[in-house]
MMTF fields as JSON, N, C-alpha, C and O atoms, coordinates in Angstrom:
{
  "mmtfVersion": "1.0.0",
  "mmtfProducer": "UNKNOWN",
  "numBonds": 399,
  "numAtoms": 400,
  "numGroups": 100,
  "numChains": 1,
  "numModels": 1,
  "chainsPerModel": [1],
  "groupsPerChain": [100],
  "chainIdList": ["A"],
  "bondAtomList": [4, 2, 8, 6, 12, 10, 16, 14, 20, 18, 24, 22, 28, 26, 32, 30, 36, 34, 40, 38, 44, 42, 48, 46, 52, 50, 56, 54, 60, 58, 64, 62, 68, 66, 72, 70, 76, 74, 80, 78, 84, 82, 88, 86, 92, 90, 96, 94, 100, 98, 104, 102, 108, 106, 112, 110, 116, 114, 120, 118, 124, 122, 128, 126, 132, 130, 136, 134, 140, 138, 144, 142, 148, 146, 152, 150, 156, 154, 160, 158, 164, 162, 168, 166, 172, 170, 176, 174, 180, 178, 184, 182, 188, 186, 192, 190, 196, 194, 200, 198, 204, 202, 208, 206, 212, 210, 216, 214, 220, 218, 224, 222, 228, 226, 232, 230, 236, 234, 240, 238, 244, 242, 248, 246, 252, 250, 256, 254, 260, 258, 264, 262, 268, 266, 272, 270, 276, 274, 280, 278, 284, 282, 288, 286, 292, 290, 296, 294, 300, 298, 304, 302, 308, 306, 312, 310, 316, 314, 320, 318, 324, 322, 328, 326, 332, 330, 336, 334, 340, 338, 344, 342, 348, 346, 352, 350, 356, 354, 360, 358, 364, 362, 368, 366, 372, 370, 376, 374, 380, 378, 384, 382, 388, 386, 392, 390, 396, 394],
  "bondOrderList": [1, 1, 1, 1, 1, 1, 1, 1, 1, 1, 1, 1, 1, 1, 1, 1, 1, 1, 1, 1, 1, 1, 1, 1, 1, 1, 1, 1, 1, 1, 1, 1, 1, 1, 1, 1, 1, 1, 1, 1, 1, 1, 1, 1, 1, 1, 1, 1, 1, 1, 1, 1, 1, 1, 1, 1, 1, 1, 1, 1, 1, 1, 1, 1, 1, 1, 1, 1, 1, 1, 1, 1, 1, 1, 1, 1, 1, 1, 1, 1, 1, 1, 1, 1, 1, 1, 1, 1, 1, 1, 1, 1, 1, 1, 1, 1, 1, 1, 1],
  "groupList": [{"groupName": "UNK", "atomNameList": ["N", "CA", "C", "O"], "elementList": ["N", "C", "C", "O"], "formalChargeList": [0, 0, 0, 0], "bondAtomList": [1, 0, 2, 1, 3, 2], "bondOrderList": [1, 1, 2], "singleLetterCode": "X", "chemCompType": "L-PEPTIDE LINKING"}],
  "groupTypeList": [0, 0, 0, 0, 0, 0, 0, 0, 0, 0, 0, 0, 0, 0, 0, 0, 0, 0, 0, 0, 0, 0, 0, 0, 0, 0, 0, 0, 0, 0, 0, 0, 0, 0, 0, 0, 0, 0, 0, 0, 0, 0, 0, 0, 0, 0, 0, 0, 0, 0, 0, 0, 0, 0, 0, 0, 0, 0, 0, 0, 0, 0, 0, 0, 0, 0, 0, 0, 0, 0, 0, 0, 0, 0, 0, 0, 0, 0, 0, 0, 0, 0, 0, 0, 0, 0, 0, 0, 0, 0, 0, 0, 0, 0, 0, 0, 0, 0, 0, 0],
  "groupIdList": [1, 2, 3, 4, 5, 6, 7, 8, 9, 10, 11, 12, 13, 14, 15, 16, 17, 18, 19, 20, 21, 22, 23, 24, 25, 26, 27, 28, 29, 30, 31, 32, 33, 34, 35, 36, 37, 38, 39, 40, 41, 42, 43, 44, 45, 46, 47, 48, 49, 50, 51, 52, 53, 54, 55, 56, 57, 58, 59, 60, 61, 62, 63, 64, 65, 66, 67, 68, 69, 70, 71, 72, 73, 74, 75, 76, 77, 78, 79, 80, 81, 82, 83, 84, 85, 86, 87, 88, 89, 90, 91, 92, 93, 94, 95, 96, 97, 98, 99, 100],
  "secStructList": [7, 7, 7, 7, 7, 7, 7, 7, 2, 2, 2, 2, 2, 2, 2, 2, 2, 2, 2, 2, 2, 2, 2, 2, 2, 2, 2, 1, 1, 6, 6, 1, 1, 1, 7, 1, 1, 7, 5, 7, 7, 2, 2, 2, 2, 2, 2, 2, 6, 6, 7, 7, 2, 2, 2, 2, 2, 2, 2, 2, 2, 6, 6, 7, 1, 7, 7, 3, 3, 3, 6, 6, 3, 3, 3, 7, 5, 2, 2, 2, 2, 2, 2, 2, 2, 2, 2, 2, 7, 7, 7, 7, 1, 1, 7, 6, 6, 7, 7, 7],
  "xCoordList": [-143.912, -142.856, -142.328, -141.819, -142.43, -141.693, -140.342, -139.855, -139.696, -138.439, -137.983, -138.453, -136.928, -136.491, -135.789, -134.656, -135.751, -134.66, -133.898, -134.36, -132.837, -131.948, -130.8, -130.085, -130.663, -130.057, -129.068, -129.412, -127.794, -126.671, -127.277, -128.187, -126.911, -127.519, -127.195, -127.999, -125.799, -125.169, -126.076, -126.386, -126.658, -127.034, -128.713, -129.329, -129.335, -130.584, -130.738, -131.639, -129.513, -129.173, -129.141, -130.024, -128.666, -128.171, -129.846, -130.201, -130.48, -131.784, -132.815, -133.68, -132.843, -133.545, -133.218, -133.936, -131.542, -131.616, -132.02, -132.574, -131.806, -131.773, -133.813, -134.377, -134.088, -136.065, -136.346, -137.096, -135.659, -135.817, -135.474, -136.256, -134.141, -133.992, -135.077, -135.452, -135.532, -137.045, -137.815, -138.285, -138.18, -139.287, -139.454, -140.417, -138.294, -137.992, -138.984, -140.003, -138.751, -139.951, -141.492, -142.426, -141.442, -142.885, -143.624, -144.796, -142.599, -143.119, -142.462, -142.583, -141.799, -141.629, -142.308, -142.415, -142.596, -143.176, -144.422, -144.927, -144.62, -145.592, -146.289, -147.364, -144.891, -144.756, -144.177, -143.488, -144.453, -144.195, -143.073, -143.002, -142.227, -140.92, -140.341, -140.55, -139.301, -138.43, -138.881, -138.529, -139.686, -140.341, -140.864, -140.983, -141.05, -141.669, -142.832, -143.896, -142.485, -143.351, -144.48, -145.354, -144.519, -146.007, -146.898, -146.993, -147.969, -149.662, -150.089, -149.317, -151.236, -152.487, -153.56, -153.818, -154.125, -155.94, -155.921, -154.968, -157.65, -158.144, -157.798, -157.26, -158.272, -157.928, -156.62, -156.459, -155.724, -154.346, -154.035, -153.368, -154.619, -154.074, -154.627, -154.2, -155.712, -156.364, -155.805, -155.545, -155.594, -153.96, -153.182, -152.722, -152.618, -151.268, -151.277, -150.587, -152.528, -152.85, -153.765, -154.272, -153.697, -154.773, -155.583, -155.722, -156.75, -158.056, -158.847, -158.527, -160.221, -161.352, -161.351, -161.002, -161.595, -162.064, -163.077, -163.136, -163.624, -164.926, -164.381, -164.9, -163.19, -162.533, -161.644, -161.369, -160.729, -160.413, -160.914, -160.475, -162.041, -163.147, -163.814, -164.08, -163.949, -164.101, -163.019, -163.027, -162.345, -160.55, -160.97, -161.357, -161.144, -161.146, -162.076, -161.912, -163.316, -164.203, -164.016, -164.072, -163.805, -163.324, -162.345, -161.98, -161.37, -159.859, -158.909, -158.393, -159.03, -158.243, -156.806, -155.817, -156.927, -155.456, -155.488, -156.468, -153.864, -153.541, -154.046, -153.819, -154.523, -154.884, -154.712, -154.464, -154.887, -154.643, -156.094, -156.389, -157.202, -157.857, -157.683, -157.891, -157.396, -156.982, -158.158, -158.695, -158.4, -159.473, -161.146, -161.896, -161.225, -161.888, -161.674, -162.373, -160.621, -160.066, -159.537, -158.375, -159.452, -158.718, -157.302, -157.208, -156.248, -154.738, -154.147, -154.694, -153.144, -152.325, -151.307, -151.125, -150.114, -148.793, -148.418, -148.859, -147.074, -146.754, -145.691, -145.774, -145.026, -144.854, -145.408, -144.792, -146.465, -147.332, -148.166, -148.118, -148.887, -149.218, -147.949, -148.175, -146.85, -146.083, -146.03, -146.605, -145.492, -145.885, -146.729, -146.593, -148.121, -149.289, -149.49, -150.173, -148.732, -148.638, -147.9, -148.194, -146.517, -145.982, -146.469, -145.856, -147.873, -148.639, -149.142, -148.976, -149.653, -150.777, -150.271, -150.975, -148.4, -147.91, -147.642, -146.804, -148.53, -148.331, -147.456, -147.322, -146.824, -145.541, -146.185, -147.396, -145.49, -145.739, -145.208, -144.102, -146.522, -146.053, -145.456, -144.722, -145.452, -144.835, -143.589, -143.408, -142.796, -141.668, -141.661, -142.078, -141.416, -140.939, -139.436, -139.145, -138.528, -137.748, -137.32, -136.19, -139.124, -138.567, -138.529, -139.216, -137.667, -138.167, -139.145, -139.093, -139.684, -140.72, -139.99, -140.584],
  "yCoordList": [-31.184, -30.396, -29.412, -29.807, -28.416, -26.844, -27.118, -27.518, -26.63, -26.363, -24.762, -23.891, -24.774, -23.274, -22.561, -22.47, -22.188, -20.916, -20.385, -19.977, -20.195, -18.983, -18.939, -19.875, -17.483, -16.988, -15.779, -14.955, -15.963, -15.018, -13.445, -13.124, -12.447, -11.318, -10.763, -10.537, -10.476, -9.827, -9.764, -8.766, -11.264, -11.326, -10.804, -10.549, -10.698, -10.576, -8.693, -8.131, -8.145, -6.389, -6.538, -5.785, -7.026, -7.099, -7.035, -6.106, -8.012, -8.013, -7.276, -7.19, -6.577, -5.495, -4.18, -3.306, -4.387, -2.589, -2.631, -1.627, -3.88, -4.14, -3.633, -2.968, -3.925, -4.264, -2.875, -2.261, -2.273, -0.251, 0.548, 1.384, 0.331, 0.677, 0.934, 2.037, -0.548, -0.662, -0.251, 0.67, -0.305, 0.502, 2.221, 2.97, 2.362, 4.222, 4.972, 5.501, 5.035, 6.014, 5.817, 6.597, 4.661, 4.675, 4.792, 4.787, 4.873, 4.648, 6.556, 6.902, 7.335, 8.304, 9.71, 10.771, 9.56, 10.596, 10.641, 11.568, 9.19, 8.715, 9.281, 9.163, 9.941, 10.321, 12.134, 12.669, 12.433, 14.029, 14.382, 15.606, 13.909, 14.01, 13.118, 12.04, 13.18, 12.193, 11.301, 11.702, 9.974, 9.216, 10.357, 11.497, 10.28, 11.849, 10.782, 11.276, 9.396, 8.202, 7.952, 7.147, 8.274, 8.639, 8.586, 9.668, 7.929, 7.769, 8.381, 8.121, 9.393, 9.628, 8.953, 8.73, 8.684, 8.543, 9.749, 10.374, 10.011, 11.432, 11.852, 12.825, 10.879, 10.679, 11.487, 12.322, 10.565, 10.977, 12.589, 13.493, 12.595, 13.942, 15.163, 16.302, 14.563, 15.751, 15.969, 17.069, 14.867, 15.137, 15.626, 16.383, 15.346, 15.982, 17.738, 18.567, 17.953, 19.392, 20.286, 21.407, 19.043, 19.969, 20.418, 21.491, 19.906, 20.092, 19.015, 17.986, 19.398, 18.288, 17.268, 17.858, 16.228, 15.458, 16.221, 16.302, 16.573, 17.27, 18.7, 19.103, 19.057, 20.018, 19.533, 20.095, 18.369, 16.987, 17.143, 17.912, 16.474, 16.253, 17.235, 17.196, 18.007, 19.616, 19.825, 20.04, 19.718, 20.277, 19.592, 20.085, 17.862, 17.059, 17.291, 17.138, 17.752, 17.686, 19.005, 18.753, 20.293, 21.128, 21.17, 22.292, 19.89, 19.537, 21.174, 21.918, 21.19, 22.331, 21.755, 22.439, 20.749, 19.781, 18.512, 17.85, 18.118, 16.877, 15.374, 15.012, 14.595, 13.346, 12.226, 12.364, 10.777, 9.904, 9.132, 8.861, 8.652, 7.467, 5.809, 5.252, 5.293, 3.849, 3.113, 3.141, 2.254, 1.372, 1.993, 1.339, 3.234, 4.348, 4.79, 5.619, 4.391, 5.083, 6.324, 5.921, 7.386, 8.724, 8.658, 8.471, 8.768, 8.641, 9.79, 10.117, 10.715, 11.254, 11.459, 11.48, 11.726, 11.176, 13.182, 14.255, 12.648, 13.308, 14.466, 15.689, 13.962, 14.979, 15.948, 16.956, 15.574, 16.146, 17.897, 19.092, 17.15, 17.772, 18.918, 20.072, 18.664, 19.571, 20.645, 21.73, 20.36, 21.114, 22.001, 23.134, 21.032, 21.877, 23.228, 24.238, 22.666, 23.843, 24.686, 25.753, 24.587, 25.999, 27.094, 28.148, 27.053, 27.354, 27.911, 29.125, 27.423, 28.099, 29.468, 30.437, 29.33, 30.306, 31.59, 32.031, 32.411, 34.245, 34.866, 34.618, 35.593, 36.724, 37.392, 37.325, 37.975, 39.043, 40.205, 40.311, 41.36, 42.696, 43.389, 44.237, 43.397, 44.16, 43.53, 42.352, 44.097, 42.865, 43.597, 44.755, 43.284, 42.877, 43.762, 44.343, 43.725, 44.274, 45.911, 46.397, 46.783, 48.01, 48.878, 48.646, 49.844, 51.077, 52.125, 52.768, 52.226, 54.045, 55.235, 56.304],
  "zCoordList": [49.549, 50.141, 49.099, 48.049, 49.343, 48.621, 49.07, 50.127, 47.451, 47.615, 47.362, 46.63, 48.24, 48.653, 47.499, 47.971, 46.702, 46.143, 46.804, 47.87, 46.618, 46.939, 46.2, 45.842, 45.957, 44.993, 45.729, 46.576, 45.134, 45.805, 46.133, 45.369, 47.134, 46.813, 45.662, 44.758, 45.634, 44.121, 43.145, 42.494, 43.02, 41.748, 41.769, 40.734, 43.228, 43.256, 42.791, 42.168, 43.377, 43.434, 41.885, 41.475, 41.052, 39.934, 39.036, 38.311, 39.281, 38.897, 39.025, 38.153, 40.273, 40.889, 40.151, 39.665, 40.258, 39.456, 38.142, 37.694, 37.216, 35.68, 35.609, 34.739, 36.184, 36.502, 36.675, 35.917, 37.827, 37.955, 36.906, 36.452, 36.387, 35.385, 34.122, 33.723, 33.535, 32.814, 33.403, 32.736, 34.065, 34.893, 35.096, 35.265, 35.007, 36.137, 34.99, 35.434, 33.646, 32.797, 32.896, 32.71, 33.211, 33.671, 35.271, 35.647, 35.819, 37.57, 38.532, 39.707, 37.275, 37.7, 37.021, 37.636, 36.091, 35.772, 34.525, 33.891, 34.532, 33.806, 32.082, 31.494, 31.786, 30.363, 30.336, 29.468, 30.948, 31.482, 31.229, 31.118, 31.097, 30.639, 30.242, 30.799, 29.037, 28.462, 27.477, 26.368, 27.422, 26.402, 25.124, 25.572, 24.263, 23.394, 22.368, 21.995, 22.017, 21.881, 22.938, 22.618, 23.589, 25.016, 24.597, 24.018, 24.386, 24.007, 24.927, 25.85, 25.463, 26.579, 25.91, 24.727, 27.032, 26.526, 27.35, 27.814, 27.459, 27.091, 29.056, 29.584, 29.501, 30.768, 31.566, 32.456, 30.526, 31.099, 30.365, 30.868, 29.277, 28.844, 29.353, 29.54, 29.516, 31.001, 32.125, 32.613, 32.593, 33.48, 33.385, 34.24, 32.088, 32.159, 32.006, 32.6, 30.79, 30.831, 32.034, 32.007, 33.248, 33.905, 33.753, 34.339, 32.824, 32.241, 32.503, 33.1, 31.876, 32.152, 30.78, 29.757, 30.656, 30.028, 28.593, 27.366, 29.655, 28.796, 27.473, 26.432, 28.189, 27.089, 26.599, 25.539, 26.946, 25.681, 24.807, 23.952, 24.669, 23.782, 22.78, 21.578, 23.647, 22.65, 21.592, 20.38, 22.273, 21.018, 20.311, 19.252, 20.547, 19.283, 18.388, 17.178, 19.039, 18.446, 16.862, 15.659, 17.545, 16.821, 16.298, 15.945, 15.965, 15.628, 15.758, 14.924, 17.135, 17.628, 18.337, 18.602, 18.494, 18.786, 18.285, 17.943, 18.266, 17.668, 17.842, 18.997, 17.244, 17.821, 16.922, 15.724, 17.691, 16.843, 16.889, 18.053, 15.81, 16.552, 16.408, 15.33, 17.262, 16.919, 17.555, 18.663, 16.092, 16.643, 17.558, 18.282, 17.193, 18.03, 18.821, 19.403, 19.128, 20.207, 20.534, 20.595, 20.768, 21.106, 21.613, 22.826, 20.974, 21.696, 21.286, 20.233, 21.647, 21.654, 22.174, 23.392, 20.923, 21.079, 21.605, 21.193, 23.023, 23.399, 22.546, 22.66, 21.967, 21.267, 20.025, 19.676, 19.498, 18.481, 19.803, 19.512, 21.319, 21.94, 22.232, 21.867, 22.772, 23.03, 21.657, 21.745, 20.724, 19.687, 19.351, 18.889, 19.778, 19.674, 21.207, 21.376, 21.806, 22.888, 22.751, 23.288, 21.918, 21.37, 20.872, 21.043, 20.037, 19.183, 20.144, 20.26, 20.795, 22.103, 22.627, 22.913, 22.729, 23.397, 23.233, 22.447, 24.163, 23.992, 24.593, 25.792, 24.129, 24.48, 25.403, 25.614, 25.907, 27.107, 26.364, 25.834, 26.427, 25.849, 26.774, 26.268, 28.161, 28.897, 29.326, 29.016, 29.931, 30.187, 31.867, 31.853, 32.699, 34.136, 34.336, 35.382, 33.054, 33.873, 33.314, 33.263, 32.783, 32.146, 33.496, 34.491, 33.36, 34.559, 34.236, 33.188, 34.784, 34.54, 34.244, 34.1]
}
């Protein structure tokens, strides 16, 4: 014979939000914002940059972006990448708001 649990709601709401809480950086934006400690594998960082795998790999290969290897592994930390995307970034010579 099973015995039943039950537990006040209060305290179940109480547990639930404490659990979302830990949870919300990883179940909302899956490093994309906020954490700056963020590991990708090559996978996810292709994701996140909207690229292939295959040009992952290239950068690394040509150490044209940041990386870590652990254990052979390929990781990169999210904020080293952001960084490295500042670098990337070109000015606009024309600007939008001259007149003729």
């Amino acid at each position: 014979m099973k015995a039943e649990l039950t537990l006040p709601e209060d305290f179940t709401d109480q547990i639930v939000e404490k659990l979302f809480d830990r949870l919300k950086p990883f179940l909302s934006d899956n490093g994309k914002k906020g954490n700056d400690d963020f590991l990708f594998d090559v996978p996810g960082l292709a994701a996140y940059l909207k690229a292939s795998n295959k040009w992952i790999y290239e950068r690394v290969q040509f150490k044209e972006i940041p990386y870590l290897k652990i254990n052979g592994l390929l990781r990169f930390r999210k904020k080293d990448i952001e960084k490295w995307l500042q670098t990337c970034h070109v000015l606009a010579v024309n600007s939008l708001d001259k007149k003729p």
